[in-house]
Structures are given as C-alpha cells and as structure tokens.
C-alpha positions as CSV (number, residue, x, y, z in Angstrom):
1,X,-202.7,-102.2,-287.3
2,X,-199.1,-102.5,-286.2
3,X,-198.1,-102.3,-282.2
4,X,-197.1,-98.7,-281.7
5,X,-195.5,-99.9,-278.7
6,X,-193.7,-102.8,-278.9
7,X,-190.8,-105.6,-277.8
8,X,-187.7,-104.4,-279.0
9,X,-183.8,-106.0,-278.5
10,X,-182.4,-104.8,-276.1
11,X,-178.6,-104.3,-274.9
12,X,-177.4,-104.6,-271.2
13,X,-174.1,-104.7,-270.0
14,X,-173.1,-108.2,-269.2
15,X,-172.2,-107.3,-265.6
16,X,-176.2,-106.0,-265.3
17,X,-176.4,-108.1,-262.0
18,X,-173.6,-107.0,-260.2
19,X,-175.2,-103.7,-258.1
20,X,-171.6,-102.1,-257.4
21,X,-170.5,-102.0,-261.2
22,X,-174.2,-101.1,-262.5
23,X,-174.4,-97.9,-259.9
24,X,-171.3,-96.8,-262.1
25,X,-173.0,-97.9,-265.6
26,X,-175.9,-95.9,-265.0
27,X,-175.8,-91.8,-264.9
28,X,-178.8,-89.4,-265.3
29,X,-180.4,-88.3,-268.4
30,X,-178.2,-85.9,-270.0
31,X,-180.7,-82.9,-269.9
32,X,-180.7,-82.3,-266.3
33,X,-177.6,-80.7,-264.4
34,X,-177.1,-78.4,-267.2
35,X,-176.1,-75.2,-264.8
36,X,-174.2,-77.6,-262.7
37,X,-171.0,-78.1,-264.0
38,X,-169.7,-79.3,-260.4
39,X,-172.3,-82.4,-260.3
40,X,-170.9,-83.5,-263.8
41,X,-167.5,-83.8,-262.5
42,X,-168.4,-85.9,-259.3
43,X,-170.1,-88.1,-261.8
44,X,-166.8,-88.1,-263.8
45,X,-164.6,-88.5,-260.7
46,X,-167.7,-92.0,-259.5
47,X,-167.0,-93.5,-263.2
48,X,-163.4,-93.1,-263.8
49,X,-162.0,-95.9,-265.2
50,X,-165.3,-98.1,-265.2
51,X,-167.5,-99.0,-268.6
52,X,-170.5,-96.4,-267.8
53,X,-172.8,-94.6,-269.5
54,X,-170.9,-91.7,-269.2
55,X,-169.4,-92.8,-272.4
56,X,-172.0,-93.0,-274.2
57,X,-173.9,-90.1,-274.0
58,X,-173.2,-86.5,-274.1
59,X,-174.3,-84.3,-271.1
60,X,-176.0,-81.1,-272.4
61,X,-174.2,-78.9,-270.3
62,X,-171.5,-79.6,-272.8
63,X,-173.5,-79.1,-276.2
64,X,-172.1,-75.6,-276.5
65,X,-168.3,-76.1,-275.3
66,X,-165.6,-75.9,-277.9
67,X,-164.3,-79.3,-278.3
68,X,-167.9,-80.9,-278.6
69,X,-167.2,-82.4,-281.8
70,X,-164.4,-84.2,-280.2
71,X,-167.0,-85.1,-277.4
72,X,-169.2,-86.8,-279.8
73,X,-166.3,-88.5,-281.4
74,X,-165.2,-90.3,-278.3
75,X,-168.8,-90.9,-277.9
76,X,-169.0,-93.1,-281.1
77,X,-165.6,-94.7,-280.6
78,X,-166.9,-95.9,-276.9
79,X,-169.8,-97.2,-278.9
80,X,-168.0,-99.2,-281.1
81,X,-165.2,-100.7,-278.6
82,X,-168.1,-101.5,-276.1
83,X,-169.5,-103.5,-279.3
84,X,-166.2,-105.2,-280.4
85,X,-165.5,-105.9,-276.8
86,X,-168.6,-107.9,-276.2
87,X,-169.8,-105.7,-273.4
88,X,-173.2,-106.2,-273.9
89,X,-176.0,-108.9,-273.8
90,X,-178.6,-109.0,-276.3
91,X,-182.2,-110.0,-275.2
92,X,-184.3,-110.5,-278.5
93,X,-187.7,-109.6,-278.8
94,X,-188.1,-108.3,-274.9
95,X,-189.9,-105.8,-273.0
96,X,-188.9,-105.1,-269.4
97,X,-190.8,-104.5,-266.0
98,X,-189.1,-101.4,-264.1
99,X,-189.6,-100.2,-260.7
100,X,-187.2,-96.9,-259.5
101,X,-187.9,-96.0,-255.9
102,X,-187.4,-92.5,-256.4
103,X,-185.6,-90.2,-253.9
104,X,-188.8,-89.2,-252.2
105,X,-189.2,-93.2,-251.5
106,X,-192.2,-93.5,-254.0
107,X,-192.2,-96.3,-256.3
108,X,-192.6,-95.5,-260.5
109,X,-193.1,-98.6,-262.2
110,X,-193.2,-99.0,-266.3
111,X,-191.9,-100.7,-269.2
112,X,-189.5,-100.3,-271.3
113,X,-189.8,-101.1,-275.0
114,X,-189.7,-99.7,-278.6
115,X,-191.8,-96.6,-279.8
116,X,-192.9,-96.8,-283.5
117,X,-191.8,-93.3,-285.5
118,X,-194.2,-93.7,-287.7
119,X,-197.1,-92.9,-285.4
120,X,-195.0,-89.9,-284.0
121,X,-195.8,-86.6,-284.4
122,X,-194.4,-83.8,-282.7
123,X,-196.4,-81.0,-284.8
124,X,-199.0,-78.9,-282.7
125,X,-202.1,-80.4,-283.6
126,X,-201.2,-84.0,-284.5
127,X,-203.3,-86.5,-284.7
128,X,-200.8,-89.7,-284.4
129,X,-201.3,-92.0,-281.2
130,X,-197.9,-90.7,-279.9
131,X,-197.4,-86.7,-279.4
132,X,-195.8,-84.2,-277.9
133,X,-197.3,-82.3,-274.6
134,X,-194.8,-79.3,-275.3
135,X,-193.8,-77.6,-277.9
136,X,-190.9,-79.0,-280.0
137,X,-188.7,-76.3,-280.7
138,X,-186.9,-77.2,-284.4
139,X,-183.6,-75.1,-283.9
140,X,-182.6,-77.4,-280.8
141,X,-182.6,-80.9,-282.9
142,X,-179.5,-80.1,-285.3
143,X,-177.1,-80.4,-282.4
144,X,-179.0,-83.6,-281.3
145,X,-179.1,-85.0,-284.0
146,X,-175.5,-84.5,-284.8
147,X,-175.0,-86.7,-281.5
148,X,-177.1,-89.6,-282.8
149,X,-177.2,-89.5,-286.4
150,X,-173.5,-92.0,-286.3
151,X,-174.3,-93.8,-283.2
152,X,-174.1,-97.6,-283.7
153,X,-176.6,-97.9,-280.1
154,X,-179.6,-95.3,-278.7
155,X,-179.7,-95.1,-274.9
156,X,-183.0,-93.6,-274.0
157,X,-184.4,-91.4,-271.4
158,X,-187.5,-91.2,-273.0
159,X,-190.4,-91.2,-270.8
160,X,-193.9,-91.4,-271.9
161,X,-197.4,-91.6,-270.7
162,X,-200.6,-93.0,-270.7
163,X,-203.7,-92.4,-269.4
164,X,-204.7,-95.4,-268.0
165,X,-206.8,-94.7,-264.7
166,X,-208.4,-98.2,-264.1
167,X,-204.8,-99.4,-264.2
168,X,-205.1,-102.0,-266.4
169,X,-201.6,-102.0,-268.6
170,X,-198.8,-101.5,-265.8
171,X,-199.9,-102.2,-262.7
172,X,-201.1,-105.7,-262.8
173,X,-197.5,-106.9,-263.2
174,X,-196.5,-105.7,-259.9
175,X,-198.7,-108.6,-258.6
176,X,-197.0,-111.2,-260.9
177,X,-193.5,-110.1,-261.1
178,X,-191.6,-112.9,-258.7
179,X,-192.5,-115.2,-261.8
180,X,-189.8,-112.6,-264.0
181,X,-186.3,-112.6,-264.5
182,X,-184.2,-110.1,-262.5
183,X,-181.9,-108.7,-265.4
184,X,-180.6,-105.8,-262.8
185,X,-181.2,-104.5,-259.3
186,X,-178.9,-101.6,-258.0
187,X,-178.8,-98.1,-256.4
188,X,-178.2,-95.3,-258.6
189,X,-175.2,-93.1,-258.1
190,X,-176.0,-89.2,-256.7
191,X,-179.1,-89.9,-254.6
192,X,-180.8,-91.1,-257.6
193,X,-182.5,-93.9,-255.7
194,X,-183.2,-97.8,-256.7
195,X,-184.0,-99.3,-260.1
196,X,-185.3,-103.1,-261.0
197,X,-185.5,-104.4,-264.3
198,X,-187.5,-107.7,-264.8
199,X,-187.8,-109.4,-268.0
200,X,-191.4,-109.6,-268.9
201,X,-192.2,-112.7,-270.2
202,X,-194.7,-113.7,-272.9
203,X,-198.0,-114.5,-271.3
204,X,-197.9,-111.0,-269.6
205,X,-196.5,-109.0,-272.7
206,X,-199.9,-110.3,-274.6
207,X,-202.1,-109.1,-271.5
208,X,-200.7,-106.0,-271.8
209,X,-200.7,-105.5,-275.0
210,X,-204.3,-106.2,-275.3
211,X,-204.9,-103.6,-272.5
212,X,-203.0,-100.5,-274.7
213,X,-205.3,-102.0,-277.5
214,X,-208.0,-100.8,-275.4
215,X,-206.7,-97.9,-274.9
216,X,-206.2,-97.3,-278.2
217,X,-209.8,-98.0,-279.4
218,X,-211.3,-95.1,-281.4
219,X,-214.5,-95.2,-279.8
220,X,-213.7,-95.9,-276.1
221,X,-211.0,-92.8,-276.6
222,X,-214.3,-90.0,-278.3
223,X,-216.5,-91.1,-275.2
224,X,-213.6,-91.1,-272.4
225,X,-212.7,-87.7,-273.5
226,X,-215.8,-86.5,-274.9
227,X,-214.4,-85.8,-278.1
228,X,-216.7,-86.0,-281.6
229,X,-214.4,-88.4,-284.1
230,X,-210.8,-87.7,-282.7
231,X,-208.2,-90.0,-284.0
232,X,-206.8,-91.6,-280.6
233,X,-203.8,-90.0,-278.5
234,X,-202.6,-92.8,-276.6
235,X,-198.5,-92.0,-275.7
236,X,-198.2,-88.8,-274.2
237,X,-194.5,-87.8,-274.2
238,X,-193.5,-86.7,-270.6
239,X,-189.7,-86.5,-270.6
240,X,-187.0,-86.8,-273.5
241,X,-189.2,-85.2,-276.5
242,X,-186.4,-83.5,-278.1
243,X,-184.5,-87.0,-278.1
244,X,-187.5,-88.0,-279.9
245,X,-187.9,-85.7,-282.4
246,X,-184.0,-86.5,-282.8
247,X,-184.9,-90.3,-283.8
248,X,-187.5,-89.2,-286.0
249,X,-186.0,-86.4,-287.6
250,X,-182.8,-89.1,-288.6
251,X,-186.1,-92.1,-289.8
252,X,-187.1,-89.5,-292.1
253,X,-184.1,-88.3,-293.4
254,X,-183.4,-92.1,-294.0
255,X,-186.8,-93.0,-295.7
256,X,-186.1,-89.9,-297.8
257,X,-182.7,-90.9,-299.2
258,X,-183.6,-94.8,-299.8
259,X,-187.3,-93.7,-301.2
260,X,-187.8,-97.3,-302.6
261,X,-186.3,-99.2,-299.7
262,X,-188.3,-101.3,-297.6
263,X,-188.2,-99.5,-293.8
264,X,-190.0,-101.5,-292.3
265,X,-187.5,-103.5,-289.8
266,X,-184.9,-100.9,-289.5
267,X,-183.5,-100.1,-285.9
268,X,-183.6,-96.6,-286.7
269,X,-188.0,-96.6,-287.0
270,X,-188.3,-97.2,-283.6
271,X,-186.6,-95.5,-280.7
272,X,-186.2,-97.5,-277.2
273,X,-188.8,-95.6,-274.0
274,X,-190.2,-96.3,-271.1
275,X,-194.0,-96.1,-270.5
276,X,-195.2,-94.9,-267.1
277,X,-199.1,-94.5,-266.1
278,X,-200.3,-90.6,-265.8
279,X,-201.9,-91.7,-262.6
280,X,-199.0,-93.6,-260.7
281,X,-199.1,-92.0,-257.1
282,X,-195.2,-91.2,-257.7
283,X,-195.8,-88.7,-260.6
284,X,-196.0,-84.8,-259.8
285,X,-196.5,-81.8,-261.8
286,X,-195.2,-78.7,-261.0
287,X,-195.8,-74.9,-262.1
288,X,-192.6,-74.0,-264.0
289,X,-192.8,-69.8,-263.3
290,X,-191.5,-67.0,-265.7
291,X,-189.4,-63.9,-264.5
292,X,-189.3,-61.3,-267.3
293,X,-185.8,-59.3,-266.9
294,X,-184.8,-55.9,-267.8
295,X,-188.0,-54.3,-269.3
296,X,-190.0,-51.9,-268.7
297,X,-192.2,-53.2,-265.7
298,X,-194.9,-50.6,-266.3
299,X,-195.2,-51.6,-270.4
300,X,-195.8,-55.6,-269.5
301,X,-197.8,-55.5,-266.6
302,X,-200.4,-52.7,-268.3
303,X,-200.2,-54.8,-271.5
304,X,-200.6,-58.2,-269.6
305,X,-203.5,-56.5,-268.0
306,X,-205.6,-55.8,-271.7
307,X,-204.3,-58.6,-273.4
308,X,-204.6,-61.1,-270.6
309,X,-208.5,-59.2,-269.6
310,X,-206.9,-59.0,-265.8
311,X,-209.0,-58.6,-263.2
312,X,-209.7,-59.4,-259.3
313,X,-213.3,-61.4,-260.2
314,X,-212.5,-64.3,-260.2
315,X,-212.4,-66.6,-262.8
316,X,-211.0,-70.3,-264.2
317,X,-207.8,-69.0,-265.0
318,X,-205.2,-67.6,-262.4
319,X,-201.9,-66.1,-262.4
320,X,-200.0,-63.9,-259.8
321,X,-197.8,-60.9,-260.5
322,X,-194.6,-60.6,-258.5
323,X,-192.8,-57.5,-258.5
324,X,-189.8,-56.3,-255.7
325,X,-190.7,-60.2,-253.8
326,X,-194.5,-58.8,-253.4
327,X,-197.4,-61.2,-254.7
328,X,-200.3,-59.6,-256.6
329,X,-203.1,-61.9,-257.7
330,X,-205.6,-61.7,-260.7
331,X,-207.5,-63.6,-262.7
332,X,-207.8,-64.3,-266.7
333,X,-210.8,-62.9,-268.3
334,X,-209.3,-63.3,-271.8
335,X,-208.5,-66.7,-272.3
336,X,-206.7,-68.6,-275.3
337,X,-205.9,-71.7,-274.0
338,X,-207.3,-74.2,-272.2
339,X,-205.6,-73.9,-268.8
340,X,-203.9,-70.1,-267.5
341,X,-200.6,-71.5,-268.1
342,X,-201.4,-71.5,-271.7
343,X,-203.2,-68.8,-272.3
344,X,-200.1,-66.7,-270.2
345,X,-197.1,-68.2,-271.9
346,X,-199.5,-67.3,-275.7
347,X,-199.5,-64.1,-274.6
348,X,-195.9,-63.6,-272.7
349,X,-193.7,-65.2,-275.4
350,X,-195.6,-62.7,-278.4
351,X,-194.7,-59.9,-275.8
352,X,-191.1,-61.1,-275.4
353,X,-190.5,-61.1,-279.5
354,X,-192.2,-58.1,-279.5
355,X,-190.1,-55.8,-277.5
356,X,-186.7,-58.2,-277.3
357,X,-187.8,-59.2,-273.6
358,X,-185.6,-61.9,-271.9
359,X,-187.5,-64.4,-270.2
360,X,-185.9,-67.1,-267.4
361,X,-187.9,-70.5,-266.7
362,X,-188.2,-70.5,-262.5
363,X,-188.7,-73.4,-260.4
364,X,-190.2,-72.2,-257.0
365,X,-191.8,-69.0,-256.1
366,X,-189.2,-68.0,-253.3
367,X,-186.5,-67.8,-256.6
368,X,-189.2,-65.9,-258.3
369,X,-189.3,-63.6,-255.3
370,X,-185.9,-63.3,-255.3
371,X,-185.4,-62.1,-258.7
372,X,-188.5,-59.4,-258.7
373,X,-186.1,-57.7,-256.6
374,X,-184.2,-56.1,-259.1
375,X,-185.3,-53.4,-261.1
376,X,-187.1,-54.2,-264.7
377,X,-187.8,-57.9,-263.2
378,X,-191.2,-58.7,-263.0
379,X,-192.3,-62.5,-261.9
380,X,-195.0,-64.4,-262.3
381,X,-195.9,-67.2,-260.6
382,X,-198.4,-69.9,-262.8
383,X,-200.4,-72.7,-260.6
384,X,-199.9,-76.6,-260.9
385,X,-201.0,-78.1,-263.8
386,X,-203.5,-81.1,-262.1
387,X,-201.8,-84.1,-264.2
388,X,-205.2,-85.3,-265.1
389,X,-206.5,-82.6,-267.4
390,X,-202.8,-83.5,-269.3
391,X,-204.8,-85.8,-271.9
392,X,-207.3,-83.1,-272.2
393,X,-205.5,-80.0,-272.6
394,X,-203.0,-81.9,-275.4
395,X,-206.4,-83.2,-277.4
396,X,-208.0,-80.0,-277.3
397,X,-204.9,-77.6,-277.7
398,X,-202.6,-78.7,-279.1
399,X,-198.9,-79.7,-277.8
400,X,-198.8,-77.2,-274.7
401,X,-196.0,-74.3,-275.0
402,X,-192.8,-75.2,-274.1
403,X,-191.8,-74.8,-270.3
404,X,-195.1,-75.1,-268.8
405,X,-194.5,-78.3,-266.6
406,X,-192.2,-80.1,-264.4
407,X,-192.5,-83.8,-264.0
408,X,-190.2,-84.8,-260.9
409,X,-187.2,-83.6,-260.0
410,X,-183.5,-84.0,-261.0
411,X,-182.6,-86.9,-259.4
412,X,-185.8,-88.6,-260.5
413,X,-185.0,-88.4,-263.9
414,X,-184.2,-91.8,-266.2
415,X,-180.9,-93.2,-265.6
416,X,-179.4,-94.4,-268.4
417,X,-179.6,-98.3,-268.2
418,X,-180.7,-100.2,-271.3
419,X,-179.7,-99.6,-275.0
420,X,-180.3,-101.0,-278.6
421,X,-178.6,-101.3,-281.5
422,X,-180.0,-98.6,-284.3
423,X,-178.5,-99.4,-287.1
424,X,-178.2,-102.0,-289.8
C-alpha cells in the first residue's frame, strides 16, 4: 500500500536562515482575520517591499471584494517571477521537523510533508484514512479553487491530526533533533510566536514511517476504538479542510479530463500539510457558541425544548440557553449525535432553514451574553469538546457539522512558510 503521508519537494525561500527577512516571508493562514481588515493592512504596511507570502496567497477577507480577480492575478504573476527569479530552494524528497512556540509559550511540534488525494475524502461517512472532522460545505470551494486551480506552487496551512497517544510518530524526534539541519529559525510577525524547521533526515523518516504504519493497521485501529471491521481513519483534518477539498476537487477534475493518463507522480495528487499529534499538551478545543438573531424567541426555545427532549434531569448531553445575558441550563434527552454539540447544531441548522433564522458562530460566552440582549436573540452556549473523543465521534458520526470546534487561536494558526511546486 502506498504512503498516504509522505516526503514531498519542498520550496523555501533561499534567504530561509536569515530570521529578519523570514519574519516578513511568513504571514498567517489566510482564513483567520477575516473581520479585521485593520490587521491585514499592518501586515501589508510589515511586508512592503520584501518577497513575503503576502504575495502569494490571497487573505479571505478579500474573496468577496470587487477586484478579486485582479487579486488572484497578481497572485499568479508573484508565483511565476518568484520562480524565474530563483527565489526558492528546492529540497527533494524531504520531510521537515517543526516546532512553533505558540503565543501562550507552549510548544506544537509536527511534520510537514505531502498528503495523498487519493485516500481523501471529505464526504460524511468516508471511509478513506484521511477525513474531514467538519462538514465540507461544497458552495465555498468554487472561489477557492479559482485561487489555485493556475497556481504554479501550493503554500499550505493544512493542519492535520493523529491520534497517536503513546507518542510514538512525532515526539521521539524532539530527542534527536541536534543531529537535523536547521533550514529556518525566526519569530513570526503579529505576536505569532517562534517557528523551527529541521530537515528530517532518512534514518528518522523510516522510524516514523513505520510508526503511522502502526497506526494505520486495520486490526490495532477496530480494537483501539472498539469498532467491528472499520476501515482505518488515521489523518484527522484539524485546520485548512476547505484548502483541502480545493486540491482534491482540482486532482479530480484533472484525472477526469486526462482519463487515460498515468496520475500517479503529478504534483497536483498530493497537497503539502503538517501533521500534529491530537494529544500534544499545546492543542485546545474550544466550544464555538451559536446566537440565533431576529426570531421569534418563544417559537425556538419551545421547539428546541420537544425536538431537543429538554429537561433539568440530567443527562450526557448539555447545552445552556441564554436569553437578555441570563444563563438557563438543560439537558438533552433526545439525542442524534454522539456529543450535545452535534445533536444541537442537527437540530438548530433544520430549524434555521426552516423558518429563514440567521445564525452567528460566537467565540466566548460573555459575547454570547452580550448579544441575548437584544430582542429576538437567543444564545446558546455548547461545552468543550474533550479532544480525545475527536477520533471517536468522526468514526462513529460522521464528519461533525461545521462550526462545532475551535483549535487554537488566531495567532496560533500556520504561518505560511514552506511551498511546492504543483504542477507539471
């Protein structure tokens, strides 16, 4: 069976060791920000004039503006002169060791390499090794893809996850990374915190390789999760699986115009992410909260109430209602899903196409509070998701509705470093 996960070529900037020039390479993944227009502009105003990333990738907040097309454009004009310019270094065949002290002073470490498309699958109820957590929502790909689908390089901000407890992929190379090349080392613009990229060299790429085997073995994965004949799920996505879908949505529209071309080594089947362990200590998921505006208050929360089975017994499933900043708690007696969030968000989004109910995604309850003030708001507040029933919930559910986690903060987010070339 081939490597789902595997050494790809990857492109740095030449200049990847000098720390001043690579804090204004790098800039955050281009899906956070995107109701701060003001943190955009101080990222424009740090990079002016420099090569960056900046260049090369197109913010969302900016998917919608007028002159996108002329955005993306200059987007694959800046690809193409950094190309012709020899800006960037080619390592062959390579994987790279990552540590990023966050801005909370925790350190992520994983390893950045190429995802196979073939065993992606982003439909709810997949059985590929590699799936989506959330739901992929189709309509948002077309503008994506219109981003990528003339790029001559991919820069990723793909993160995804494994479950790997006993720590047996990542973590050992902590203990043997002196003996690896330091390809950069630098502090990230906007209180994104540190980054080091070591080249991983071969004895250690075949240890860990033999550890996602292990991972990957049909029988250790049904006993692990208790599961009766499941095919494997070994990559989780965490962040970035819309920019996946993108790069799988352009593979197959390639393999279906060149049906009797051999695929098999084109850039464009594999996509460029970084691997991070579930159960690193600098990982947090957080409760992403719902506010329903301008409705009738009485209509959801008696409906939420039947639907849902509401009730102050308590059960396994929790959620709170929130209405002019005041908290009321119940419990789920009707459940759907295999964790409240699920079984809320099932019932909430039917309720929302049902009566044309606008629905905002809330981080922290005090904002939540906040809005229940006005009248035909009505908040609720959904509990952390523990990260380690992740795996679980995914196998047994399905990709989880859309919106029901947070995985780190802004700033914590992939900067955009490495790159590859994806096409022929």
């Amino acid at each position: 069976m081939e490597k789902i996960f595997t050494k790809a070529d990857i492109l740095l900037p030449k200049f990847s060791k000098d720390a001043e020039k690579m804090n204004k390479w790098s800039v955050v993944a281009c899906d956070q920000y995107t109701s701060e227009p003001e943190y955009w502009e101080e990222v424009s105003r740090i990079t002016k004039g420099e090569k960056t990333t900046l260049e090369l990738t197109l913010p969302e907040i900016y998917l919608k503006t007028p002159d996108v097309d002329r955005r993306i454009k200059k987007i694959d004009d800046s690809m193409n002169k950094y190309i012709d310019e020899g800006v960037f270094t080619e390592y062959k065949d390579a994987l790279i060791y990552v540590e990023r002290i966050q801005s909370d002073g925790k350190m992520r470490a994983g390893i950045v390499g190429a995802v196979d498309m073939e065993g992606y699958d982003y439909r709810k109820g997949s059985q590929s090794p590699v799936r989506a957590t959330e739901a992929t929502v189709a309509k948002r790909l077309p503008p994506r893809i219109k981003v990528r689908e003339k790029a001559e390089i991919e820069l990723p901000h793909i993160m995804i996850l494994i479950d790997d407890e006993m720590q047996t992929v990542i973590e050992p190379l902590e203990k043997i990374k002196d003996r690896f090349e330091v390809l950069y080392d630098y502090d990230l613009m906007c209180g994104g915190g540190h980054i080091t990229g070591r080249l991983i060299d071969d004895e250690a790429a075949e240890q860990l390789f033999a550890a996602i085997d292990k991972l990957s073995d049909k029988e250790l994965f049904n006993r692990k999760y208790g599961t009766d004949n499941e095919e494997p799920l070994v990559f989780a996505m965490g962040d970035g699986n819309h920019s996946l879908a993108t790069a799988k949505a352009i593979y197959d529209r390639l393999k279906e115009e060149n049906p009797d071309a051999d695929l098999s080594d084109h850039p464009a089947r594999y996509a460029l992410a970084e691997i991070v362990n579930l159960h690193s200590p600098a990982l947090e998921f957080e409760a992403i909260h719902r506010v329903v505006t301008d409705n009738d208050e009485d209509r959801l929360i008696e409906e939420a109430k039947e639907v849902l089975g509401l009730s102050h017994e308590p059960s396994d499933q929790k959620i709170t209602l929130v209405i002019n900043s005041m908290q009321f708690p119940y419990y789920i007696h009707k459940p759907t899903a295999n964790l409240a969030v699920g079984t809320f968000v099932n019932f909430i989004d039917e309720y929302a196409e049902k009566y044309g109910a606008a629905i905002d995604y809330i981080h922290g309850a005090d904002v939540v509070g906040q809005l229940s003030r006005k009248e035909g708001n009505v908040g609720f507040l959904l509990e952390d998701m523990p990260k380690s029933q992740l795996f679980n919930t995914v196998i047994k559910d399905g990709a989880l509705p859309r919106k029901t986690f947070s995985m780190g903060h802004a700033a914590d987010k992939r900067f955009y470093t490495e790159a590859r070339k994806i096409t022929k």
